[in-house]
N, CA, C and O atoms as a Tripos MOL2 file, in Angstrom:
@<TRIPOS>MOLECULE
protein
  256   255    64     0     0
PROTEIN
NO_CHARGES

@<TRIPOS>ATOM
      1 N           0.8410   -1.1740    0.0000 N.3       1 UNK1
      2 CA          0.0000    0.0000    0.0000 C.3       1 UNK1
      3 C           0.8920    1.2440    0.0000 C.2       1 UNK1
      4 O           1.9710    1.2770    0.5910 O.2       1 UNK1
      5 N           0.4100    2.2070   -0.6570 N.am      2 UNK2
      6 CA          1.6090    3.2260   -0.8640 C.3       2 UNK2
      7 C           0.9820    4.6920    0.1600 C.2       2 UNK2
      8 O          -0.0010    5.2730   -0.2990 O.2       2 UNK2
      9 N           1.3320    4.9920    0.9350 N.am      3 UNK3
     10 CA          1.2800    6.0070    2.1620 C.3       3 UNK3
     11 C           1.2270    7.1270    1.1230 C.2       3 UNK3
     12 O           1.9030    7.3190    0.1130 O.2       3 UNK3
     13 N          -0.3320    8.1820    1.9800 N.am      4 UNK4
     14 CA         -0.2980    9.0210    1.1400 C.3       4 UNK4
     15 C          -0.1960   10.6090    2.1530 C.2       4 UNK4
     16 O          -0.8980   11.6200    2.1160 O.2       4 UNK4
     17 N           0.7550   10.3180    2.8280 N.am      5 UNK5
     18 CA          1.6880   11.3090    3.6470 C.3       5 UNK5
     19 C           2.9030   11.3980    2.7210 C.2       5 UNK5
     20 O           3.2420   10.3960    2.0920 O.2       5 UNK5
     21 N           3.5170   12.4520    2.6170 N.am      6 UNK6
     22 CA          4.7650   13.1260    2.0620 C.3       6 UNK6
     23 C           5.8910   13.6030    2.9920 C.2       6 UNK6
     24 O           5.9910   14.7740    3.3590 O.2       6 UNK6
     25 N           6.6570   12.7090    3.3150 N.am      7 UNK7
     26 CA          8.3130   13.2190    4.1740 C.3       7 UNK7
     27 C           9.0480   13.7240    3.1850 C.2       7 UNK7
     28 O           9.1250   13.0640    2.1490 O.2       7 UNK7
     29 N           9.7080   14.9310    3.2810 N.am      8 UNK8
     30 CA         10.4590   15.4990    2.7640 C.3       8 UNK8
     31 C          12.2030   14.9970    2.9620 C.2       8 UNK8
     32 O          12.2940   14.3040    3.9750 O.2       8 UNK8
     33 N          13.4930   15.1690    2.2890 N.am      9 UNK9
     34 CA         14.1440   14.0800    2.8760 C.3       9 UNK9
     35 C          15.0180   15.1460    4.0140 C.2       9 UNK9
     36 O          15.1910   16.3340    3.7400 O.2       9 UNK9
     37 N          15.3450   14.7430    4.8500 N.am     10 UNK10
     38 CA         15.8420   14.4800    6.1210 C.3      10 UNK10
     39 C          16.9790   15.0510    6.1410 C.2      10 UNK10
     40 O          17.8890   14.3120    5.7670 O.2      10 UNK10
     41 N          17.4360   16.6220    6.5880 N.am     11 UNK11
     42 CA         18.6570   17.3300    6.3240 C.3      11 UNK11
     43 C          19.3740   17.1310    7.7500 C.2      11 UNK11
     44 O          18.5470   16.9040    8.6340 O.2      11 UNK11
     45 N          20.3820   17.1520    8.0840 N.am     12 UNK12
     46 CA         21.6060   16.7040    9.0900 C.3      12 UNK12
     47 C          22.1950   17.7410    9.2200 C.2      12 UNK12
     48 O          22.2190   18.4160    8.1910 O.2      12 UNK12
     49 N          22.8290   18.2760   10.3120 N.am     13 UNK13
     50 CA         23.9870   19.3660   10.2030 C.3      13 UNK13
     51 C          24.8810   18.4790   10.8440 C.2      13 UNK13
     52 O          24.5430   17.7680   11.7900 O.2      13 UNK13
     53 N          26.4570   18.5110   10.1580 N.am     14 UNK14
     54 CA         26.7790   18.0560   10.6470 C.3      14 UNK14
     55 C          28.0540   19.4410   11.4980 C.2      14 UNK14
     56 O          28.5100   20.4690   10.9990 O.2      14 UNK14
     57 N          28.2070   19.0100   12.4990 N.am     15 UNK15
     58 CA         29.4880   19.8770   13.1940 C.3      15 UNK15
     59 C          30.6790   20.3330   12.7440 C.2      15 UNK15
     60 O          31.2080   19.5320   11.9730 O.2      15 UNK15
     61 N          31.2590   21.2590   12.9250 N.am     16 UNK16
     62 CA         32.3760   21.7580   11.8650 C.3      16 UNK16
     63 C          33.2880   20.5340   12.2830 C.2      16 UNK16
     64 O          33.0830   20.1200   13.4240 O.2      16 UNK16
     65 N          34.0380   20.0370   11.7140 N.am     17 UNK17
     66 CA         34.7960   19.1770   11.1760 C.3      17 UNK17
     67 C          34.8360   18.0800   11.4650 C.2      17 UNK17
     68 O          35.8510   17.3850   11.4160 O.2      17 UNK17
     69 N          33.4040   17.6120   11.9280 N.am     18 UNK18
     70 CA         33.3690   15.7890   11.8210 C.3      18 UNK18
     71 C          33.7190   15.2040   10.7990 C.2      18 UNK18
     72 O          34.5100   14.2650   10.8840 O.2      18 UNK18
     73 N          33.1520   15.6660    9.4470 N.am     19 UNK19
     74 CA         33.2360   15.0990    8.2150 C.3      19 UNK19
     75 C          34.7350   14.7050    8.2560 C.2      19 UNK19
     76 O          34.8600   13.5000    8.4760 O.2      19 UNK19
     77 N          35.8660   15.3420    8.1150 N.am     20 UNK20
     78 CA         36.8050   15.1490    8.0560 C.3      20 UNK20
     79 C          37.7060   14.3290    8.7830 C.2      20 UNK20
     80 O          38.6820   13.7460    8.3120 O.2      20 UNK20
     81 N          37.2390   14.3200   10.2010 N.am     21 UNK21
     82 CA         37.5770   13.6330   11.4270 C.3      21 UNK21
     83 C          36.6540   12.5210   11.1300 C.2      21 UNK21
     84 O          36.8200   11.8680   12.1600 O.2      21 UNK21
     85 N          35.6930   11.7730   10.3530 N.am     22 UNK22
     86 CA         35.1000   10.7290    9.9710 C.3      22 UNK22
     87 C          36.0150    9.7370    8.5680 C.2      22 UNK22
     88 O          36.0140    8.5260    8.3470 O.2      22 UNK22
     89 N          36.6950   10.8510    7.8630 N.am     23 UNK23
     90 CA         37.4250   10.6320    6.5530 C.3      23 UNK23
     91 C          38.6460   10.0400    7.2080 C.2      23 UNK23
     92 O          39.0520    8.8850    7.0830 O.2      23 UNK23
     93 N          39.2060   11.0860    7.9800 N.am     24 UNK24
     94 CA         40.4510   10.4150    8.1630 C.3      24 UNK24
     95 C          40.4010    9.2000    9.2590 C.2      24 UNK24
     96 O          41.3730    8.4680    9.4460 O.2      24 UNK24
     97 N          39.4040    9.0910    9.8260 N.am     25 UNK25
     98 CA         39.3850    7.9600   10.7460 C.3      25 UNK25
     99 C          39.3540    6.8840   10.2000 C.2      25 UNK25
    100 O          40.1840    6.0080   10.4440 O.2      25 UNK25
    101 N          38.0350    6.7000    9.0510 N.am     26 UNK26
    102 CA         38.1530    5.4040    8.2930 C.3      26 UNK26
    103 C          39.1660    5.2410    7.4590 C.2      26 UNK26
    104 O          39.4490    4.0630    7.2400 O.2      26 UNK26
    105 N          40.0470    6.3490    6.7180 N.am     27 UNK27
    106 CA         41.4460    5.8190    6.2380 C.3      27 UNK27
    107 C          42.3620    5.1560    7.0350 C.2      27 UNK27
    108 O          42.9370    4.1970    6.5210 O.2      27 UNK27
    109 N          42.6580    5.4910    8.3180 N.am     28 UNK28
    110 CA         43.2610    5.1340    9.2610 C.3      28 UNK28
    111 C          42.6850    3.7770    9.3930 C.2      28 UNK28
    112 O          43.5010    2.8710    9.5690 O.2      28 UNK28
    113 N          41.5560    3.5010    9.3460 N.am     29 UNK29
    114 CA         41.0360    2.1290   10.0010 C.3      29 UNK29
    115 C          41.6810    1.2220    8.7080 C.2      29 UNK29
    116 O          42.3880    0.2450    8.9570 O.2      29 UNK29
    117 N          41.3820    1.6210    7.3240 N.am     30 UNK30
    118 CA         41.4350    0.5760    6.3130 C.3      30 UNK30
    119 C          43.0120    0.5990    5.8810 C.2      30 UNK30
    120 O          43.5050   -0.2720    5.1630 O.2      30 UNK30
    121 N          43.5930    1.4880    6.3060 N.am     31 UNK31
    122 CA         45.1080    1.5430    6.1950 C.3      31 UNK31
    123 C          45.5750    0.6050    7.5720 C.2      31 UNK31
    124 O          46.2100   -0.2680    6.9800 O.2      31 UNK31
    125 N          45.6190    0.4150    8.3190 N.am     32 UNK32
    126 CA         45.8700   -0.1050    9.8050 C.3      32 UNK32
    127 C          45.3460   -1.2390   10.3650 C.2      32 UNK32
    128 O          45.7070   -1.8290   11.3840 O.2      32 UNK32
    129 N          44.1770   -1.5650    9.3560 N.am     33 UNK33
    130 CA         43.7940   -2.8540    9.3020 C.3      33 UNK33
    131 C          43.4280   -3.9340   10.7410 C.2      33 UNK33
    132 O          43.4860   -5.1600   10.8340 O.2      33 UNK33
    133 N          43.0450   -2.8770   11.7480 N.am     34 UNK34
    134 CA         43.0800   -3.4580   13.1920 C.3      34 UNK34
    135 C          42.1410   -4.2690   13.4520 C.2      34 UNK34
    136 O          41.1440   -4.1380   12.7430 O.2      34 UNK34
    137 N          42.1120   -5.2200   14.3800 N.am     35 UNK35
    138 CA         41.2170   -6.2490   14.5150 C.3      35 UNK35
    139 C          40.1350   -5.7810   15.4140 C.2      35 UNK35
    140 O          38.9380   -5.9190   15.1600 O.2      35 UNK35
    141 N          40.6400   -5.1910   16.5300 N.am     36 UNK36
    142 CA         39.5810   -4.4700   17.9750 C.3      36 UNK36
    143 C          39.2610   -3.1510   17.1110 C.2      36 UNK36
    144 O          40.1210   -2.2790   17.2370 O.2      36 UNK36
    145 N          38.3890   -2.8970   16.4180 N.am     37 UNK37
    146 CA         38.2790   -1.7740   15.9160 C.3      37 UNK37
    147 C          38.1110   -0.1170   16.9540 C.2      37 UNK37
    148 O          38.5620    1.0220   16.8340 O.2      37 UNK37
    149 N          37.1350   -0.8850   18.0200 N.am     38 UNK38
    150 CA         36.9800    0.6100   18.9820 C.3      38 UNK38
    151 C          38.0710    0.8810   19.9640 C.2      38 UNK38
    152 O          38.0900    2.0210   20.4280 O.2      38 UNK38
    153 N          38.9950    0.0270   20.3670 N.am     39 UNK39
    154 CA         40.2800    0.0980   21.0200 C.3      39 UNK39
    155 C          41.0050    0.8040   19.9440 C.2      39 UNK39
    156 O          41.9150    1.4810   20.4240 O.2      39 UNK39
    157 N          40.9300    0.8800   18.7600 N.am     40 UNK40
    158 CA         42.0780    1.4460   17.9460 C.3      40 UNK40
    159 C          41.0090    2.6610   17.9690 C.2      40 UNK40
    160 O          41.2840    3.6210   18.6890 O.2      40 UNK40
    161 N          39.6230    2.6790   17.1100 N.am     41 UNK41
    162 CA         39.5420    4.5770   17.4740 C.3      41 UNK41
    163 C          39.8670    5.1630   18.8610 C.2      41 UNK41
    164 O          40.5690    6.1700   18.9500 O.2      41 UNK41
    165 N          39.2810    4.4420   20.1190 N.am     42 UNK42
    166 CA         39.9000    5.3450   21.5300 C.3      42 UNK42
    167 C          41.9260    5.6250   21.1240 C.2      42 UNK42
    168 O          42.5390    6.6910   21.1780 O.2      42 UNK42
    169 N          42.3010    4.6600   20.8660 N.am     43 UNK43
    170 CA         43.8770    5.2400   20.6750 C.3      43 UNK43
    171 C          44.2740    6.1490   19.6760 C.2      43 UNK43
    172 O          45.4460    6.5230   19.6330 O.2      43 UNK43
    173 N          43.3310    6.5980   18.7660 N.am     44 UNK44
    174 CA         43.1770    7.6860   17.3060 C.3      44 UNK44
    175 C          42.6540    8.3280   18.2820 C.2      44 UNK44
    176 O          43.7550    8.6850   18.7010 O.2      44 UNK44
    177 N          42.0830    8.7000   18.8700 N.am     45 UNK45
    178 CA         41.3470    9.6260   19.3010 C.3      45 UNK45
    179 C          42.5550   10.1040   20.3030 C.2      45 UNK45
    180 O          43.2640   11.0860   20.0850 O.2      45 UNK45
    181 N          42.6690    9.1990   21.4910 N.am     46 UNK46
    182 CA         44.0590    9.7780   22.4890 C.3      46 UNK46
    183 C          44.6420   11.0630   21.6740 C.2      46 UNK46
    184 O          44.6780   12.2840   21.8260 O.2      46 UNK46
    185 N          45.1870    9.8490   20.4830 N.am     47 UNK47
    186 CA         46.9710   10.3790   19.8380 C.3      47 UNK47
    187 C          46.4390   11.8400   19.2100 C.2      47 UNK47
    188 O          47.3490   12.5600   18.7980 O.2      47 UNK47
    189 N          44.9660   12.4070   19.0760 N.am     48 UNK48
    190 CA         44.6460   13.5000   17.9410 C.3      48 UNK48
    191 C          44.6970   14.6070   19.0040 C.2      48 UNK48
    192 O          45.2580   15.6950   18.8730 O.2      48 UNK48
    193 N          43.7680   13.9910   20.4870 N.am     49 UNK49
    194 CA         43.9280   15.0310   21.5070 C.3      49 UNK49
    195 C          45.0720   15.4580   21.9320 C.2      49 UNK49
    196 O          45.2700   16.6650   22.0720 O.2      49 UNK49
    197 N          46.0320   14.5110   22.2120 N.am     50 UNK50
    198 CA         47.4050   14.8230   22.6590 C.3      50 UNK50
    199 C          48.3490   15.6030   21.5240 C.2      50 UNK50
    200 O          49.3390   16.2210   21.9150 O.2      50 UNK50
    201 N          47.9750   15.5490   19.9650 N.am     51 UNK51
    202 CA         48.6610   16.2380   19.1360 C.3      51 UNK51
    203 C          48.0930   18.0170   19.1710 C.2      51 UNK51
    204 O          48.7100   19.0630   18.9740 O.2      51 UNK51
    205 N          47.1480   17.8310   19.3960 N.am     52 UNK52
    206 CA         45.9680   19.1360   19.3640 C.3      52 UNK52
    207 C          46.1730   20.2670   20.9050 C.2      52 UNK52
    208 O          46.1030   21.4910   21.0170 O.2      52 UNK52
    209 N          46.4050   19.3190   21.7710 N.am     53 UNK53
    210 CA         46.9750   19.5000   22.9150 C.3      53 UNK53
    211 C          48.6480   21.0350   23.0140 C.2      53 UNK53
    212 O          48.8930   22.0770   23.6210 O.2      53 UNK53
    213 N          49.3830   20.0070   21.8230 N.am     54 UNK54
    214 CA         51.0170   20.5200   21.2720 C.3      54 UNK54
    215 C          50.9310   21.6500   20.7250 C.2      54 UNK54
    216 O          51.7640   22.5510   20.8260 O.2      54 UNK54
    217 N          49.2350   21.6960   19.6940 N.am     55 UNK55
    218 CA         49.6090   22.3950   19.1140 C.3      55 UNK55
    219 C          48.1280   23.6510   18.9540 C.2      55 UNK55
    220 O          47.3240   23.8270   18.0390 O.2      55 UNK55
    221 N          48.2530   24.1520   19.9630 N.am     56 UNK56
    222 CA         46.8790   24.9100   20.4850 C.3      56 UNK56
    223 C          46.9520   26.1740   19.3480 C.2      56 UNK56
    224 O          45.8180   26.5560   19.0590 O.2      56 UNK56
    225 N          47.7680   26.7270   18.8140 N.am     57 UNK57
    226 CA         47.3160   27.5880   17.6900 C.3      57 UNK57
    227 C          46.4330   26.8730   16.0700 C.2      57 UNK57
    228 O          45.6140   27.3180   15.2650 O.2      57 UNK57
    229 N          46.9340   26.0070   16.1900 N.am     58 UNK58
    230 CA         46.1410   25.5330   14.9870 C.3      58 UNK58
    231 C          44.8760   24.7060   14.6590 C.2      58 UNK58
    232 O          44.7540   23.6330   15.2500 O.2      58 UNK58
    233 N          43.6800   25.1810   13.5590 N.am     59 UNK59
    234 CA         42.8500   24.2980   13.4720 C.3      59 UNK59
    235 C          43.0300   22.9100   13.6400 C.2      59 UNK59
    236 O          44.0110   22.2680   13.2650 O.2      59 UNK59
    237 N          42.1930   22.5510   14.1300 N.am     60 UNK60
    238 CA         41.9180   20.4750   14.3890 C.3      60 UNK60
    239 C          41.3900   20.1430   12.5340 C.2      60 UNK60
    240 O          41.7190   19.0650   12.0370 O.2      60 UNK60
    241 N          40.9630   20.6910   12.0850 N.am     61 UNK61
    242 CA         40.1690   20.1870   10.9950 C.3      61 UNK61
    243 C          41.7670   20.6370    9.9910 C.2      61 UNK61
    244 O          41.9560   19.9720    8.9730 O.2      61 UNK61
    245 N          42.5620   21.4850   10.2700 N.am     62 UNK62
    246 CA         43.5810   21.1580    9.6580 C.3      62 UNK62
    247 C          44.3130   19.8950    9.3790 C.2      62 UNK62
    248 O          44.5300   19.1590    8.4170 O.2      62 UNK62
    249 N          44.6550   19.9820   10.8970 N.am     63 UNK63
    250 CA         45.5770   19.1020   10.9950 C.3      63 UNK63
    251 C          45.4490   17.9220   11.1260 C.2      63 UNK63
    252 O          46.4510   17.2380   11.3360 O.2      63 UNK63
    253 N          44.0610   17.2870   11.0320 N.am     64 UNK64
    254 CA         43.5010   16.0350   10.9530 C.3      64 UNK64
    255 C          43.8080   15.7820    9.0260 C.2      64 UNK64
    256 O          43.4500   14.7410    8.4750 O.2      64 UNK64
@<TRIPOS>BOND
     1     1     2 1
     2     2     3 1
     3     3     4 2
     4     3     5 am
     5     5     6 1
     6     6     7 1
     7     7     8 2
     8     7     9 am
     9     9    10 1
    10    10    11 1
    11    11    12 2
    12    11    13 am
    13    13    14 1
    14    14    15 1
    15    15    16 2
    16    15    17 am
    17    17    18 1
    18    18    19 1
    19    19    20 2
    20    19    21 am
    21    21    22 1
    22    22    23 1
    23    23    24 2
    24    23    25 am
    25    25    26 1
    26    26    27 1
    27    27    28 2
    28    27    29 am
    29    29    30 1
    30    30    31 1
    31    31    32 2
    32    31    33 am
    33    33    34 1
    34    34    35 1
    35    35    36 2
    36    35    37 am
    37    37    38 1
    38    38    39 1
    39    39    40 2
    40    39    41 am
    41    41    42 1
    42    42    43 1
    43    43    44 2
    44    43    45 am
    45    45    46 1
    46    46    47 1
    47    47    48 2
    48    47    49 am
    49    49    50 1
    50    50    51 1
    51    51    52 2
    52    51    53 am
    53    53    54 1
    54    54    55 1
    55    55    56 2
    56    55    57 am
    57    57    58 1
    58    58    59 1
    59    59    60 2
    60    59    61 am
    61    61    62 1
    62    62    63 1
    63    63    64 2
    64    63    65 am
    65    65    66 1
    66    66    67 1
    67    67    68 2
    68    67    69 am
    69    69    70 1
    70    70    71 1
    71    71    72 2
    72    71    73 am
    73    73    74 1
    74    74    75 1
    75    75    76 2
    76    75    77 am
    77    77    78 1
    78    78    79 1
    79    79    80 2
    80    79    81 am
    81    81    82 1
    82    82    83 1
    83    83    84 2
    84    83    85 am
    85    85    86 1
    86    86    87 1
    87    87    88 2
    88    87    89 am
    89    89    90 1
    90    90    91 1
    91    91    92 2
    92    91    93 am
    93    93    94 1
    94    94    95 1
    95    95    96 2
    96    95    97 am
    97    97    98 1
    98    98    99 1
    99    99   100 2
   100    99   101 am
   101   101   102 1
   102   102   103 1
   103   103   104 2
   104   103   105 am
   105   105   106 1
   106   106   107 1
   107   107   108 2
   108   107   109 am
   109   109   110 1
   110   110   111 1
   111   111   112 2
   112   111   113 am
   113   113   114 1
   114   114   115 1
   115   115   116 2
   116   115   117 am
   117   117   118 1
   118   118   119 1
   119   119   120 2
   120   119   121 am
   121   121   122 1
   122   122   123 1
   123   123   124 2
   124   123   125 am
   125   125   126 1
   126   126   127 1
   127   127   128 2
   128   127   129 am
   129   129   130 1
   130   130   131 1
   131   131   132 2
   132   131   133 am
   133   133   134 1
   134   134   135 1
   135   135   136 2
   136   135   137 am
   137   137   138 1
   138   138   139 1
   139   139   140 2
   140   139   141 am
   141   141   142 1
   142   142   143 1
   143   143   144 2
   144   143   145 am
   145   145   146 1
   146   146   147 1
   147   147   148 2
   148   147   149 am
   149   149   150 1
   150   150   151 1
   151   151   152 2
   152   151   153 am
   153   153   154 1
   154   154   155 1
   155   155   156 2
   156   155   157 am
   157   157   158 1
   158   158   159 1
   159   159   160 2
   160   159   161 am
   161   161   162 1
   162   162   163 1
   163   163   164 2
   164   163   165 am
   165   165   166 1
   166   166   167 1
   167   167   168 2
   168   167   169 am
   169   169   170 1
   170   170   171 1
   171   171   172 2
   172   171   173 am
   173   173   174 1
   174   174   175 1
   175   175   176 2
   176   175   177 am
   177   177   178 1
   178   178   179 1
   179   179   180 2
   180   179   181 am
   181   181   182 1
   182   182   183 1
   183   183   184 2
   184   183   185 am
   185   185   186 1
   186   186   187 1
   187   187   188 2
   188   187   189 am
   189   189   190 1
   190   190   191 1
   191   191   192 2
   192   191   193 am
   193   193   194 1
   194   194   195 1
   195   195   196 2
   196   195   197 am
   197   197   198 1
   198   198   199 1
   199   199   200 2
   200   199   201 am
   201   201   202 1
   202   202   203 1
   203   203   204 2
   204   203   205 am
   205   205   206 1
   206   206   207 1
   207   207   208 2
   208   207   209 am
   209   209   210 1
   210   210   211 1
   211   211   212 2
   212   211   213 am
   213   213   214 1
   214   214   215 1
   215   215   216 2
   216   215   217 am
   217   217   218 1
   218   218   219 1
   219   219   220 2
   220   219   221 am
   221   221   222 1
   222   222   223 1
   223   223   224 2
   224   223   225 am
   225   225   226 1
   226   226   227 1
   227   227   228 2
   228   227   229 am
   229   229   230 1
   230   230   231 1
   231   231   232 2
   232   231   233 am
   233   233   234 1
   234   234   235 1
   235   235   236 2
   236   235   237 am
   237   237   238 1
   238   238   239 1
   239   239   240 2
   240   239   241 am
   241   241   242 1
   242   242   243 1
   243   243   244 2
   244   243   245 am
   245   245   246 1
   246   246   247 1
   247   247   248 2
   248   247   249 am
   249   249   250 1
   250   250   251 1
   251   251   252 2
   252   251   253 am
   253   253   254 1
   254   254   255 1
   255   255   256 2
@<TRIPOS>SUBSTRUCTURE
     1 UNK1         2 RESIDUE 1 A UNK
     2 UNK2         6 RESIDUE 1 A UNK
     3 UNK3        10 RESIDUE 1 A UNK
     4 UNK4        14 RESIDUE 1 A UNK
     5 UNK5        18 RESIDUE 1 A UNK
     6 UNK6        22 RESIDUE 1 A UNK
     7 UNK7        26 RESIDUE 1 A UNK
     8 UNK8        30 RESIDUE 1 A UNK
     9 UNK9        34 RESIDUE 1 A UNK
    10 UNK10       38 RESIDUE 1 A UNK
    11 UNK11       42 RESIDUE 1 A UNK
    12 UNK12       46 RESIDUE 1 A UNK
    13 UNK13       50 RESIDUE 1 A UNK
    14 UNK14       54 RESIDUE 1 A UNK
    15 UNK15       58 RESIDUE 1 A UNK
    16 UNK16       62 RESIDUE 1 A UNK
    17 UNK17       66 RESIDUE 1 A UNK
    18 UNK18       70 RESIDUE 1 A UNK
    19 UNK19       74 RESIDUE 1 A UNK
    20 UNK20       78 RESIDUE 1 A UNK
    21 UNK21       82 RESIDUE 1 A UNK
    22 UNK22       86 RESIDUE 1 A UNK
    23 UNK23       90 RESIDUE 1 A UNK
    24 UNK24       94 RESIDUE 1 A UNK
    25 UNK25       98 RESIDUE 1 A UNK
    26 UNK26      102 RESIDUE 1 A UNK
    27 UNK27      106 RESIDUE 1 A UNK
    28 UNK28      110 RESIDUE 1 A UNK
    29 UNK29      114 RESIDUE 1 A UNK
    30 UNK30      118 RESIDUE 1 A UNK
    31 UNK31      122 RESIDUE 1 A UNK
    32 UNK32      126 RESIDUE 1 A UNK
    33 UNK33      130 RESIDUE 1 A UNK
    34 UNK34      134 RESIDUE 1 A UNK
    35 UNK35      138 RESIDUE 1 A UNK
    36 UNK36      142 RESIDUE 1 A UNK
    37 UNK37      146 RESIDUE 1 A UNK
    38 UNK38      150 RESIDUE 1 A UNK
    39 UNK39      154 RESIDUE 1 A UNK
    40 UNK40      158 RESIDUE 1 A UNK
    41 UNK41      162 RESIDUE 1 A UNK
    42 UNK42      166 RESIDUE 1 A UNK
    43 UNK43      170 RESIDUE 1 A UNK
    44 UNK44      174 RESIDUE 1 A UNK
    45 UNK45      178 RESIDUE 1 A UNK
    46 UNK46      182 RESIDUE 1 A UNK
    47 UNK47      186 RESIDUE 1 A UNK
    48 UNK48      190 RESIDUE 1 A UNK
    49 UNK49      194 RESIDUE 1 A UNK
    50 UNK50      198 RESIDUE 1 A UNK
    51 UNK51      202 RESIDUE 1 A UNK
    52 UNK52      206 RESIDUE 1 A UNK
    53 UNK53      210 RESIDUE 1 A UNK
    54 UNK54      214 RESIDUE 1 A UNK
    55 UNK55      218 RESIDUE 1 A UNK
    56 UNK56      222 RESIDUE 1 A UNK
    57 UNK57      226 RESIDUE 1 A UNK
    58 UNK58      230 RESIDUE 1 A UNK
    59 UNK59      234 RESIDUE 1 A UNK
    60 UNK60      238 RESIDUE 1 A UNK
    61 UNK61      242 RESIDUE 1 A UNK
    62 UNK62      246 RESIDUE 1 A UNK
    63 UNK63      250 RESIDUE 1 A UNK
    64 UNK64      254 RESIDUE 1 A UNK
């Protein structure tokens, strides 16, 4: 039976620089090839805070 209500499609915002911090995460994953997958993002994640940490003048969405 075909619904005769109309959803329009479904817009997202996404946060300034997830997208990118989503890009480079899954390169990292398919380059690195890890078996525990969420033990390796918590340790991507550590190593981005602790770089971001070093380097407090510069964008994150840069340097990701």
């Amino acid at each position: 039976m075909i619904s005769s209500s109309f959803f329009p499609p479904l817009t997202i915002i996404i946060t300034y620089g997830l997208k990118s911090w989503l890009e480079c995460l899954c390169r990292a994953i398919l380059i690195e090839g890890p078996r525990q997958i969420p033990e390796f993002i918590a340790a991507y994640c550590d190593e981005l805070l602790e770089f971001r940490e070093r380097l407090t003048s510069h964008d994150i969405q840069n340097i990701v």
